[in-house]
N, C-alpha and C positions, 0 to 999 in steps of 0.2 A: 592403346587400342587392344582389346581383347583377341584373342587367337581361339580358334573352337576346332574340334576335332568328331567325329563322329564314333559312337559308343564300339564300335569293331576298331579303327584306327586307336584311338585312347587306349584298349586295353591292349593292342600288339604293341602301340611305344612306351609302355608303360606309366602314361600320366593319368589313367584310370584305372584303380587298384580296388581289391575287395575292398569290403568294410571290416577291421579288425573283428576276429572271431569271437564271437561269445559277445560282445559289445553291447549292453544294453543303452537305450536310449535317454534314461532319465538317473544314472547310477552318481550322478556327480553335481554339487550345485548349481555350477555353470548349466549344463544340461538341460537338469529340471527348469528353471529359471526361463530357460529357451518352451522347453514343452508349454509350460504354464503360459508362457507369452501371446505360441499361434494356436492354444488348444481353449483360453479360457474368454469370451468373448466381451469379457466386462467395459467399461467405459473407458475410455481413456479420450486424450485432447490431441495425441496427435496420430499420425496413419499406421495400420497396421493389419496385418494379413492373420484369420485367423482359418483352420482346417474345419472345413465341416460335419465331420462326424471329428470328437473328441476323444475319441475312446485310445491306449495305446496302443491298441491292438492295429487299431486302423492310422496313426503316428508313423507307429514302426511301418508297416506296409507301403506307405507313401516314398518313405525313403526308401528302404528296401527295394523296390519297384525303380524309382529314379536311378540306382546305383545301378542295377540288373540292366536297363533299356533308355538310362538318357543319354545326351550328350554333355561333352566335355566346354567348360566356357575357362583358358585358364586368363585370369584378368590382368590389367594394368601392374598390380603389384605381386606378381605371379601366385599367386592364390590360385587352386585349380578348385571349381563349384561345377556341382552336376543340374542339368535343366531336362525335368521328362515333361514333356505336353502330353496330358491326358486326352481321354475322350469326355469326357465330364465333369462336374464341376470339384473342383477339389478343397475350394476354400470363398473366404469373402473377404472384402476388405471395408474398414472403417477408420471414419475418420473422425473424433469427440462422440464418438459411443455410436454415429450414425453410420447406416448401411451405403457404401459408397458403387458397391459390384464387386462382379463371383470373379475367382482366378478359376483356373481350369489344368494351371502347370504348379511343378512342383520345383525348388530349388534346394539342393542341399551343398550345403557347407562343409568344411572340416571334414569331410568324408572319408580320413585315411585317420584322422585324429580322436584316440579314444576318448578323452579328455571333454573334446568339442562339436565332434559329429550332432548337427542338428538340419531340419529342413523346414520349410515354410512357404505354401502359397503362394505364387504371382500371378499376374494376370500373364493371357499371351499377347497382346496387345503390348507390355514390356519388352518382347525379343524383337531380334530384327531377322528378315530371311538371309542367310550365310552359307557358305561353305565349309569342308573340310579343308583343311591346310593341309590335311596328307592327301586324298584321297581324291576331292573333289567333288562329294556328294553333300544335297541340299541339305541345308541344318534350318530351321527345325524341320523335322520328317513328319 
């Protein structure tokens, strides 16, 4: 079962850390590979989340943004992933190249990991309503 914290508790326990400085988003194959995946909307056969504006300008911003103001989700296999619920749509998803519905939250990964830092699209219909394990406060907000 996942443990969640809210983006004030995360970063006073430390489980919410900047994003390594100077870090760009696409400087490493794994990376790119990732940008290329939820940025380029081509066919594929099975699900996937792509960002709707492509540009990396607006990439980087998404995450940027989630690190700045999401919350903390640290998982099952202590992975710690940040989740920001927008006000508007932030992506789509498909499934064999067809349009399946818009996400509107953003998820990012590897967040602390130069290497690996990437983000992608969900729906909020994927979260569930939770609390802060420090604090007490409703997650998502």
């Amino acid at each position: 079962m996942s443990t969640y914290y809210c983006h004030e508790c995360a970063f006073i326990n430390g489980t919410l850390r900047l994003p390594p400085h100077g870090d760009r988003l696409t400087d490493n194959r794994y990376k790119l590979e990732k940008y290329r995946k939820h940025t380029d909307p081509s066919s594929s056969s099975y699900y996937k989340t792509v960002f709707t504006d492509v540009t990396s300008e607006s990439y980087q911003k998404h995450i940027v943004t989630a690190v700045a103001s999401g919350y903390v989700q640290v998982d099952t296999q202590n992975r710690v992933n940040i989740v920001w619920v927008g006000s508007e749509t932030t992506g789509i998803a498909l499934k064999g190249g067809n349009f399946i519905g818009n996400m509107s939250a953003v998820k990012v990964v590897y967040h602390s990991n130069t290497n690996k830092i990437h983000g992608y699209p969900i729906a909020v219909s994927e979260l569930k309503l939770t609390t802060c394990m420090q604090c007490g406060k409703t997650i998502p907000y």
